[in-house]
KOLTIKOL-499739 format. One line per field, with one value per residue (C-alpha): residue in three letters; x, y, z. Coordinates in Angstrom, 2 decimals. Example, Ala and Ser with C-alpha at 12.3 -4.5 7.8 and 13.67 -1.06 7.14 Angstrom:
! KOLTIKOL-499739
residu [ALA_SER] $
x [12.30_13.67] $
y [-4.50_-1.06] $
z [7.80_7.14] $
END
This chain:
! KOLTIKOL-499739
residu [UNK_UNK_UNK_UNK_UNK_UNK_UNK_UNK_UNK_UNK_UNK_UNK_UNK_UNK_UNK_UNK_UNK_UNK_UNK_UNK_UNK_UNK_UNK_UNK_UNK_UNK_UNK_UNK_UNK_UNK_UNK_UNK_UNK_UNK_UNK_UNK_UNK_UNK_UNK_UNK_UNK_UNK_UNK_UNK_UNK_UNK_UNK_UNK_UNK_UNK_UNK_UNK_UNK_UNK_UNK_UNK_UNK_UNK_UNK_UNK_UNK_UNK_UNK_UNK_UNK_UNK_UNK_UNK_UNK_UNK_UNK_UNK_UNK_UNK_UNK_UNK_UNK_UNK_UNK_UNK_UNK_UNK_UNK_UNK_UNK_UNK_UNK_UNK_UNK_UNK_UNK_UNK_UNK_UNK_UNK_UNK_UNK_UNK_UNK_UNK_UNK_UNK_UNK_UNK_UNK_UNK_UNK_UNK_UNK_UNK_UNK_UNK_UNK_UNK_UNK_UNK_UNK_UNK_UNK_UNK_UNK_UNK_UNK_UNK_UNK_UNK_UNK_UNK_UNK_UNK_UNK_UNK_UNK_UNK_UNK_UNK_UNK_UNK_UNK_UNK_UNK_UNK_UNK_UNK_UNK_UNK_UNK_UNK_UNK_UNK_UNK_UNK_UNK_UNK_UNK_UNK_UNK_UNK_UNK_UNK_UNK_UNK_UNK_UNK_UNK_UNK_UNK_UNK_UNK_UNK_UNK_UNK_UNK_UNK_UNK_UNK_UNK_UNK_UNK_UNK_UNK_UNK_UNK_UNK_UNK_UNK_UNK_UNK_UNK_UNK_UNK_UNK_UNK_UNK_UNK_UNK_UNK_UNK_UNK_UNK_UNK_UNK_UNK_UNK_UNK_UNK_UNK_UNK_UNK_UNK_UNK_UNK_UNK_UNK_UNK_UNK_UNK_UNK_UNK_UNK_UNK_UNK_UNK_UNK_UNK_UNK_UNK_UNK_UNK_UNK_UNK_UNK_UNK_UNK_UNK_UNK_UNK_UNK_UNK_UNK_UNK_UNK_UNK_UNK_UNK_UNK_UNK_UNK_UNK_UNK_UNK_UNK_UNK_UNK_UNK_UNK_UNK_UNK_UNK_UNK_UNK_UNK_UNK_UNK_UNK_UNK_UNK_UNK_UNK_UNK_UNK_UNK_UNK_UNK_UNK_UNK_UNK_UNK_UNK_UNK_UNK_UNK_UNK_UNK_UNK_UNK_UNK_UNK_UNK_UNK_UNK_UNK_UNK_UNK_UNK_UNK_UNK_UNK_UNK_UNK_UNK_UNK_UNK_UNK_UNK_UNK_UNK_UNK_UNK_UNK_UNK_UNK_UNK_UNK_UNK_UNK_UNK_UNK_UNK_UNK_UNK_UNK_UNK_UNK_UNK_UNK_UNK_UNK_UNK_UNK_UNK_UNK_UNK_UNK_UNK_UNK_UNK_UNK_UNK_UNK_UNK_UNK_UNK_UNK_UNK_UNK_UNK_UNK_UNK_UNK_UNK_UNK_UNK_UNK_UNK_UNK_UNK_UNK_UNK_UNK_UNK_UNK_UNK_UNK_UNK_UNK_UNK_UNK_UNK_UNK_UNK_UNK_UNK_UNK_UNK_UNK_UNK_UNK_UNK_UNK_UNK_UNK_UNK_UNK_UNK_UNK_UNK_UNK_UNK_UNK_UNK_UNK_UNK_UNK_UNK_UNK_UNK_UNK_UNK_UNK_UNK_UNK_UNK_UNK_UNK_UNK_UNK_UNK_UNK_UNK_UNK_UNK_UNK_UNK_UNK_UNK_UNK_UNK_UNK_UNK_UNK_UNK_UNK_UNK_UNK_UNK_UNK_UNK_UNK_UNK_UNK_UNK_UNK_UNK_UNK_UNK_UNK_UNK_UNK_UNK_UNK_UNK_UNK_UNK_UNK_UNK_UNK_UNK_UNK_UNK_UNK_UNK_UNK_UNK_UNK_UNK_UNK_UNK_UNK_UNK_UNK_UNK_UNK_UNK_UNK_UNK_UNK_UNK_UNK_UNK_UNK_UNK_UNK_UNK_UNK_UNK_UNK_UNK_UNK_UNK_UNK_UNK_UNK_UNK_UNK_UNK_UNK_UNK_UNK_UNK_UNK_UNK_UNK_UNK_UNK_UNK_UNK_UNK] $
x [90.12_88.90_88.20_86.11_84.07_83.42_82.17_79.52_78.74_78.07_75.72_73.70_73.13_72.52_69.91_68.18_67.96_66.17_63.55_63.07_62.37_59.96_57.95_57.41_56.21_53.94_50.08_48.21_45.92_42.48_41.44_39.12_35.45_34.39_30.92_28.30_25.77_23.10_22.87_19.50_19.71_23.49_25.37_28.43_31.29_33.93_37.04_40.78_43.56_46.36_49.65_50.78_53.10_51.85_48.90_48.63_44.86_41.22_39.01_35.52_33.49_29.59_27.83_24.79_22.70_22.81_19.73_21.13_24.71_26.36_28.51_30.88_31.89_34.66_33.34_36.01_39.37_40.61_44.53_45.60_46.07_44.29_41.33_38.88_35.72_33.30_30.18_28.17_25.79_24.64_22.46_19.94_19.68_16.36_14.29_17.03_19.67_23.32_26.40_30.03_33.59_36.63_40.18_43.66_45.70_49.52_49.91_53.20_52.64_49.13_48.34_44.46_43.13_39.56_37.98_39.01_37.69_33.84_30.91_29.70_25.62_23.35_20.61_16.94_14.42_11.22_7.93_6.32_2.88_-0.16_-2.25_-5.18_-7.31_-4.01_-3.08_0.58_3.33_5.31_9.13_11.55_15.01_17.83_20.62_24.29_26.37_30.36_31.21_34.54_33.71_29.99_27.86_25.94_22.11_19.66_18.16_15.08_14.04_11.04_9.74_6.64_4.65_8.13_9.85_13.83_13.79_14.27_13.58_15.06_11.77_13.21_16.44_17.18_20.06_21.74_19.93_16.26_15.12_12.00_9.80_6.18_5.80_2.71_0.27_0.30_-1.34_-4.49_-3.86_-0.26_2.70_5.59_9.38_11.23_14.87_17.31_20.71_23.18_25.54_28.59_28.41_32.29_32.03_28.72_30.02_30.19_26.69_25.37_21.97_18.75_16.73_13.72_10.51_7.03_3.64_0.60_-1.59_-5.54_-8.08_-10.15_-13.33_-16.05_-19.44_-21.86_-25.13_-27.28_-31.17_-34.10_-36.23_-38.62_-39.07_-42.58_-44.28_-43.97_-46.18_-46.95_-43.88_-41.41_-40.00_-38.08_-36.05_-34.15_-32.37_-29.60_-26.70_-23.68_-22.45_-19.53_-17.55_-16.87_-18.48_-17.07_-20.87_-23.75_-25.54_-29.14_-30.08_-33.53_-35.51_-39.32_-41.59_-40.99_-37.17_-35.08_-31.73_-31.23_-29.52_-27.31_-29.66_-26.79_-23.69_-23.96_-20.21_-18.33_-14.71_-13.75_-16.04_-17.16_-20.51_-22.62_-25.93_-28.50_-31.20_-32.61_-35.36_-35.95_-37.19_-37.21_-39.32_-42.89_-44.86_-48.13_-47.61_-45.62_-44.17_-40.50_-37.97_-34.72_-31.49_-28.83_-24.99_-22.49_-18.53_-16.27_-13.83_-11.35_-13.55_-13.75_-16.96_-19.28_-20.08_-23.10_-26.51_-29.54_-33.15_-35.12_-37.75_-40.84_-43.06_-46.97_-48.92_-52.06_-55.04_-58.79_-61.78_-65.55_-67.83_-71.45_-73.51_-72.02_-68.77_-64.93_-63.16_-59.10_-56.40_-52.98_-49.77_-47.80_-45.10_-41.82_-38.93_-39.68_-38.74_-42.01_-43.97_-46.83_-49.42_-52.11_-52.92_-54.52_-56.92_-57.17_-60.18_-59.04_-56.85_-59.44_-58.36_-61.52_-60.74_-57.98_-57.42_-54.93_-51.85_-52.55_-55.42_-54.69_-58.04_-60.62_-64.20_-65.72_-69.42_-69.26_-73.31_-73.24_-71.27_-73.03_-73.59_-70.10_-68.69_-67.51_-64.04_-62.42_-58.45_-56.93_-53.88_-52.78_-50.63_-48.69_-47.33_-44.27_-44.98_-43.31_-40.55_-39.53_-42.86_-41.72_-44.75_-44.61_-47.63_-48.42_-49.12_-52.39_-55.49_-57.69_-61.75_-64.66_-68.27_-70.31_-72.57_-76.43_-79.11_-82.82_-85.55_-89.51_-91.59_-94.39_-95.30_-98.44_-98.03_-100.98_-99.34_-97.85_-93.92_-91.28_-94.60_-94.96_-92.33_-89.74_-86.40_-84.09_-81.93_-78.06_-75.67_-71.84_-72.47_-70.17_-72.53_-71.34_-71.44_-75.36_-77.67_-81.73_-83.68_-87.62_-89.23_-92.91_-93.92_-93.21_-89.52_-89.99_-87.37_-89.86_-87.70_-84.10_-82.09_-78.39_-79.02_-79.53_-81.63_-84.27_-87.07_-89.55_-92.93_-94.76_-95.18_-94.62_-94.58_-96.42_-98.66_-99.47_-99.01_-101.77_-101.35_-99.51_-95.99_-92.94_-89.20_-86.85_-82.81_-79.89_-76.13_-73.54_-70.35_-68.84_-65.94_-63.90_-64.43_-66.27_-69.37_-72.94_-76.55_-79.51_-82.78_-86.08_-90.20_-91.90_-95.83_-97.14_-100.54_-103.21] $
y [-83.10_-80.52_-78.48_-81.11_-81.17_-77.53_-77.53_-80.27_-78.36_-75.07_-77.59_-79.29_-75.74_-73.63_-77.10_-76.39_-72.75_-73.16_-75.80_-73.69_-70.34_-72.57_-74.33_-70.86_-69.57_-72.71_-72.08_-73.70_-75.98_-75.96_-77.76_-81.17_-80.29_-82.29_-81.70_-78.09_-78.44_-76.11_-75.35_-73.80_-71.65_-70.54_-72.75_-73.98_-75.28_-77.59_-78.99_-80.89_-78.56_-78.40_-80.16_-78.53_-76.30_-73.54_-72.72_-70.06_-69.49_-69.73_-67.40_-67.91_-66.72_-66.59_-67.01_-64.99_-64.26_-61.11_-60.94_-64.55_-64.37_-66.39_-63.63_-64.13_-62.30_-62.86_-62.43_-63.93_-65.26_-67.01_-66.55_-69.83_-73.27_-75.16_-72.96_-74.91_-74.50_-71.31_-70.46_-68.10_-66.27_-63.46_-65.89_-68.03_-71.94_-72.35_-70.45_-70.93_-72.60_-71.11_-71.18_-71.10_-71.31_-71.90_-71.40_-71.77_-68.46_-68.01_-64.73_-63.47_-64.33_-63.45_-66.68_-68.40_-71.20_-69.91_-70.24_-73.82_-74.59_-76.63_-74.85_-76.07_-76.05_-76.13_-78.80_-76.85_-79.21_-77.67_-76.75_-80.50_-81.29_-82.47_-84.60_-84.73_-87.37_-90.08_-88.50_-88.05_-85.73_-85.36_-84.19_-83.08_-81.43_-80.53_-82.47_-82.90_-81.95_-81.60_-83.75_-86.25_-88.84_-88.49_-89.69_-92.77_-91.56_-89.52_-90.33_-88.69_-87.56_-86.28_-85.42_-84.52_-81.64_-79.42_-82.16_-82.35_-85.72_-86.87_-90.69_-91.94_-92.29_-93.29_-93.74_-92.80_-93.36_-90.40_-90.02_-89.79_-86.44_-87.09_-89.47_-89.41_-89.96_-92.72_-93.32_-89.25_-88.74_-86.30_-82.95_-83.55_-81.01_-82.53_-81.60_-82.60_-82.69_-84.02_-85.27_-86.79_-89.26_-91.70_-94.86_-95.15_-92.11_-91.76_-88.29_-86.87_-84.96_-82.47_-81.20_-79.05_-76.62_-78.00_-77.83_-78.52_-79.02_-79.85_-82.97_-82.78_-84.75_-86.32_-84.67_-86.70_-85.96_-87.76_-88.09_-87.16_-86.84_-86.58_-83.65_-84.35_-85.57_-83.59_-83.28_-79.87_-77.91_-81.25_-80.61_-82.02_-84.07_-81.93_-83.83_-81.92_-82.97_-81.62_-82.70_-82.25_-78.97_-79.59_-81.22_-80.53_-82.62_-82.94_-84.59_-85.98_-88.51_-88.70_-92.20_-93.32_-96.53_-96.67_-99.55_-101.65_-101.78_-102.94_-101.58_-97.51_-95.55_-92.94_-89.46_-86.42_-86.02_-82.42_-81.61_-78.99_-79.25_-76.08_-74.72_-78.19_-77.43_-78.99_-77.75_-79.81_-80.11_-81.71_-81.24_-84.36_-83.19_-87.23_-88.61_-89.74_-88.85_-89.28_-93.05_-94.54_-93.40_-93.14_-94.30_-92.04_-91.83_-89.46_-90.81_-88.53_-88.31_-86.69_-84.15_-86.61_-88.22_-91.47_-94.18_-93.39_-94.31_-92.56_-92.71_-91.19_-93.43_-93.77_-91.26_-92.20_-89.93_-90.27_-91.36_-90.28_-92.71_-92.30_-92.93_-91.53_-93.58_-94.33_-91.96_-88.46_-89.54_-89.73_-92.16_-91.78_-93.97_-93.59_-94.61_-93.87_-91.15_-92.97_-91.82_-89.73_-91.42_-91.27_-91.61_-88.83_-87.26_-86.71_-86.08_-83.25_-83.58_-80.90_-80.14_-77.84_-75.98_-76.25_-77.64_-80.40_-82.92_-84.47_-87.59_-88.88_-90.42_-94.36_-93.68_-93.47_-93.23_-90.54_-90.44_-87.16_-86.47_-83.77_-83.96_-80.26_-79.58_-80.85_-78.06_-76.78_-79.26_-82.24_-81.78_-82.49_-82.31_-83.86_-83.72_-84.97_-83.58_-85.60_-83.91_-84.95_-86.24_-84.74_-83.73_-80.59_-79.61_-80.93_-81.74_-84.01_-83.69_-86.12_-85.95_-83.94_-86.57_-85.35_-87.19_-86.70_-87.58_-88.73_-86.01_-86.50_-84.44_-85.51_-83.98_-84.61_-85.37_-83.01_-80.28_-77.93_-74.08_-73.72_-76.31_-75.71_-75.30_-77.32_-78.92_-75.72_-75.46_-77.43_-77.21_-80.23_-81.18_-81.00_-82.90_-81.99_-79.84_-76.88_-74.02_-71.47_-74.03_-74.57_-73.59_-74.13_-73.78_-74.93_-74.97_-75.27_-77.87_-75.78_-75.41_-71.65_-71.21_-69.78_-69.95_-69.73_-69.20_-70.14_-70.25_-73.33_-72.09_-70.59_-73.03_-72.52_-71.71_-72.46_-68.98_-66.88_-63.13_-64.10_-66.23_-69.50_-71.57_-74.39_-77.83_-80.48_-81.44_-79.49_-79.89_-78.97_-78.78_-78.91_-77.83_-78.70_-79.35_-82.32_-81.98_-83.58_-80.71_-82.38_-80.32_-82.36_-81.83_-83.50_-83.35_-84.85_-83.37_-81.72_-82.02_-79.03_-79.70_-76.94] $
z [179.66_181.98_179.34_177.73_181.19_181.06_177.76_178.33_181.82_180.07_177.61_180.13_181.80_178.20_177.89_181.16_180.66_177.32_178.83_181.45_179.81_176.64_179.87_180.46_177.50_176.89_177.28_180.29_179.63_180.61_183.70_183.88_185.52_188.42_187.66_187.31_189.45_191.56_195.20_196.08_193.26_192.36_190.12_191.59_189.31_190.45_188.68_189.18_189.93_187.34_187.47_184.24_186.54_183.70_185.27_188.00_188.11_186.80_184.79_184.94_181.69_181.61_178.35_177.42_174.39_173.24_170.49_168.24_169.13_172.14_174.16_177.17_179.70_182.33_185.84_188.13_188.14_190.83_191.32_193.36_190.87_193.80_194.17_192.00_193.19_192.21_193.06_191.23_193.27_191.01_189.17_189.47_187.69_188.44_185.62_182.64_182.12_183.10_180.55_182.23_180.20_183.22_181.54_182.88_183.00_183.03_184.83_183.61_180.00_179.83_178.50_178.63_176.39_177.13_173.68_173.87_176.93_176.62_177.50_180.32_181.16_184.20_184.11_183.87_185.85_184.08_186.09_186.65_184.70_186.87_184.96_186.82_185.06_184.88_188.91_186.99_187.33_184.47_184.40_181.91_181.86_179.65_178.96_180.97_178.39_178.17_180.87_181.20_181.17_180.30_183.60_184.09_183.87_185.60_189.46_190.35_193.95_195.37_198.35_200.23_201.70_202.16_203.42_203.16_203.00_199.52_197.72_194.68_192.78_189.48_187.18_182.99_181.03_180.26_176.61_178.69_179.77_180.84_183.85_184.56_188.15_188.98_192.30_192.99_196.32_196.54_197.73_198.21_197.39_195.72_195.59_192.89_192.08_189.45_189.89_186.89_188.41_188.29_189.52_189.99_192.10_194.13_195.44_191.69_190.81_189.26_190.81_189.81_191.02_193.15_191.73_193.25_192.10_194.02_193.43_192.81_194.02_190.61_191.66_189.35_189.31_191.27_190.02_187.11_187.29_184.54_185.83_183.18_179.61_178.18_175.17_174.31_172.35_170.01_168.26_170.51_173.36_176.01_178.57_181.38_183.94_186.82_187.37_190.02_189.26_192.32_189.95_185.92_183.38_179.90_177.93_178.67_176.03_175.72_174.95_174.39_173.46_172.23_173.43_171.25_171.82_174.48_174.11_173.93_171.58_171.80_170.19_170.51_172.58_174.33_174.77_176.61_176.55_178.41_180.96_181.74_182.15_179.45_178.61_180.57_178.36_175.15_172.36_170.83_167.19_165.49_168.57_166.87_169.99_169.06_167.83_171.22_174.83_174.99_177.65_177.98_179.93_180.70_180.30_181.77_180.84_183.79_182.84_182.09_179.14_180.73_179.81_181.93_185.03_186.16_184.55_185.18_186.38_183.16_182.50_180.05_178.36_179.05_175.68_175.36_173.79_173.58_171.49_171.22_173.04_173.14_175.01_173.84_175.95_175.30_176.61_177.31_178.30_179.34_180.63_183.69_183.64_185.02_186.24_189.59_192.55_194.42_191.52_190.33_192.28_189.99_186.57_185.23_181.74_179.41_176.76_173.98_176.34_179.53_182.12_182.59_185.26_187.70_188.36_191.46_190.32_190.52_188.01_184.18_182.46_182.68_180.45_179.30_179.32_175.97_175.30_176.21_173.61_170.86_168.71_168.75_165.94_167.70_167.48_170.99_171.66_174.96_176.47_180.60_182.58_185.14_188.67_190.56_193.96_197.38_194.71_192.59_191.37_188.22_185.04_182.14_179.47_176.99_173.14_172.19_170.63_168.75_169.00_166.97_167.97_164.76_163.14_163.57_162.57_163.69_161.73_162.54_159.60_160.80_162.56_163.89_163.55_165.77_168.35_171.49_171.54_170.64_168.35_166.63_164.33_162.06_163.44_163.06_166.19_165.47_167.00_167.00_163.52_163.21_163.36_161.37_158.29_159.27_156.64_156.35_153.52_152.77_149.38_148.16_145.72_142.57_144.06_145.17_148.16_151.34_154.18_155.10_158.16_158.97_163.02_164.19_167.16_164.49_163.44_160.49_161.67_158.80_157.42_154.63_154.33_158.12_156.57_157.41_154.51_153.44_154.87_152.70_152.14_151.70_150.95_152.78_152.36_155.66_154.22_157.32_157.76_159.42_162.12_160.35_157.58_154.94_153.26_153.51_152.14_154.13_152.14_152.74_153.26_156.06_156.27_158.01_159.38_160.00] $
END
């Protein structure tokens, strides 16, 4: 019997031995995280102590890229089971995100499950996006990965101008990395942070960096102004205008309407998408100046593209009008320039090029006494001039007209070469002829050319070879041209008397 109770005692104790020494041998395993999270800048990694009663420390690995491949090194081990807390302060979180192994270690044996531990990652809050035209702040951030049990979502904090006091400004689910903060303030600097969290356990976080950005105020443009829209050269309608160059502009539209029309179209878009400074002027090739006056507007987009919201005063071109009258006189007719704000001061009239006449600003007709011009063909081309009043010295001209007095030629139907002058010769009176196409020539009766001249200030005298030729009736022959460029012949008879 008592040999029976030795036996099973030497059992029980062989039994415990052989526990004892396998518990040694067995591999710790690795401990639960608490959470990774950031303070300032370091990471700091927190876990649950084991109760394996294998483990007597922790090794802490860091995880780097060396070219493709993941390395890790070990940079601490921590030899107490209840030390579970590590701080890393070699590193910053803040720029790129921080990878961290922490494995169990059996001293004696050597023993540590590190390859099986998870990898566990710092949350990168990336620099914040102003949107300056939606007065937005947009946010994004990697994912918090690796965690048991996974945490309930994302709160975002911000706070302002440096402040340390931090509101909750929004909430995600854990599968939404990004939040576009609304309602920025102007000129404001924000603080951001992220935190992933539990709801079972308020205390349980994991933290980013902070990260500010500073709000903008929308600067929009405030006004846009027609300096002038001209007639340029005859070939074109310029219109420029300024604008406010304290804040960027994306476009501006030029829209225009005719007379006959009352809503304006859009002619070009003038875009500039990244200096923001648009070209400020317009040559308006398709306008048919010389047929109507025009009306146009500037439209201008802010930076942000938005409809617009400013537009220019309307600016109309001056048409010109006119039309021989009786009398040797042109009459011409004209409207208004529009679009200055105190109107025009005067008008000036050009004559092929001459500056003729001026007219204050409240008048819009002007007649032209062109008698003295009759012998130089007729032709007459206008154009006014209209100047901005108590403003920028700015000009608008109109189209160019072109008027044509009617050709006359009076010719007497006798003369005296012994008379007293103008009665002594034959020279016919031209009116608005182009000279240099003037040509004179007199016949006798038997059709024998005896005179010719081509200057219309030389008369026939009634000589030949400084003869006086006998009385009686001779023919005589006018070649001209017309202003309008058209070849005539005049013919008719001439009785000299003796």
């Amino acid at each position: 019997m008592i040999t029976k109770k030795i036996f099973l005692l030497i059992f029980f104790l062989m039994a415990f031995f052989i526990q004892t020494n396998m518990k040694a041998q067995q591999t710790p395993e690795n401990p639960i995280i608490y959470s990774i999270s950031i303070d300032n800048t370091n990471p700091v990694i927190t876990w649950f102590s084991n109760k394996d009663g294998n483990t007597d420390g922790y090794t802490i690995y860091r995880g780097y890229y060396d070219m493709t491949y993941l390395k890790w090194d070990s940079i601490t081990s921590n030899f107490s089971v209840a030390d579970t807390v590590f701080r890393d302060l070699s590193v910053s979180a803040c720029e790129e995100v921080q990878l961290y192994k922490v494995s169990a270690f059996k001293q004696l044996t050597g023993t540590s499950p590190w390859l099986l531990a998870d990898t566990l990652k710092t949350i990168l809050l990336y620099t914040p996006q102003f949107n300056i035209c939606a007065n937005t702040a947009s946010l994004s951030w990697t994912s918090y990965t690796n965690m048991t049990p996974a945490p309930d979502g994302y709160k975002i904090f911000a706070s302002t101008d440096g402040s340390n006091t931090f509101t909750e400004i929004g909430e995600n689910p854990l599968n939404d990395t990004t939040f576009t903060h609304s309602g920025l303030l102007p000129d404001t600097l924000y603080t951001y942070k992220i935190q992933a969290f539990y709801n079972q356990d308020p205390d349980r976080i994991s933290a980013t960096c902070f990260k500010q950005i500073e709000s903008k105020t929308y600067q929009k443009p405030e006004f846009v102004r027609i300096v002038t829209a001209t007639v340029e050269g005859n070939s074109f309608v310029k219109i420029i205008w300024e604008a406010d160059i304290s804040a960027p502009i994306s476009s501006f539209d030029v829209e225009r309407r005719d007379e006959s029309q009352t809503l304006f179209t859009t002619l070009q878009s003038i875009e500039d998408n990244i200096n923001y400074q648009p070209a400020a002027q317009y040559d308006d090739f398709s306008a048919e100046f010389g047929s109507t006056s025009y009306f146009y507007k500037i439209a201008m987009w802010d930076s942000c593209g938005n409809p617009p919201s400013v537009y220019s005063d309307i600016a109309r071109t001056i048409h010109l009008s006119g039309a021989p009258q009786t009398g040797f006189t042109n009459r011409l007719e004209w409207n208004h320039y529009e679009g200055w704000g105190e109107g025009v001061s005067s008008y000036n009239i050009y004559r092929n090029g001459t500056l003729i006449g001026n007219v204050p600003g409240n008048r819009n007709d002007f007649s032209d006494e062109v008698a003295a011009f009759s012998g130089q063909g007729g032709e007459f081309t206008y154009f006014v001039e209209g100047y901005e009043h108590n403003g920028n010295n700015a000009t608008s001209r109109s189209n160019q007209i072109t008027l044509e007095m009617e050709t006359r030629i009076s010719v007497p139907n006798a003369f005296i070469p012994d008379a007293q002058p103008p009665d002594n010769e034959f020279k016919p009176e031209l009116i608005f002829i182009d000279d240099n196409s003037y040509e004179l020539l007199i016949f006798n009766k038997w059709g024998e050319m005896i005179f010719t001249t081509k200057n219309p200030e030389t008369g026939w005298d009634g000589k030949q070879n400084g003869q006086i030729l006998p009385s009686g009736a001779y023919v005589y022959l006018i070649k001209y041209r017309t202003p309008e460029g058209q070849n005539l012949e005049k013919r008719g008879t001439i009785t000299l008397i003796r």
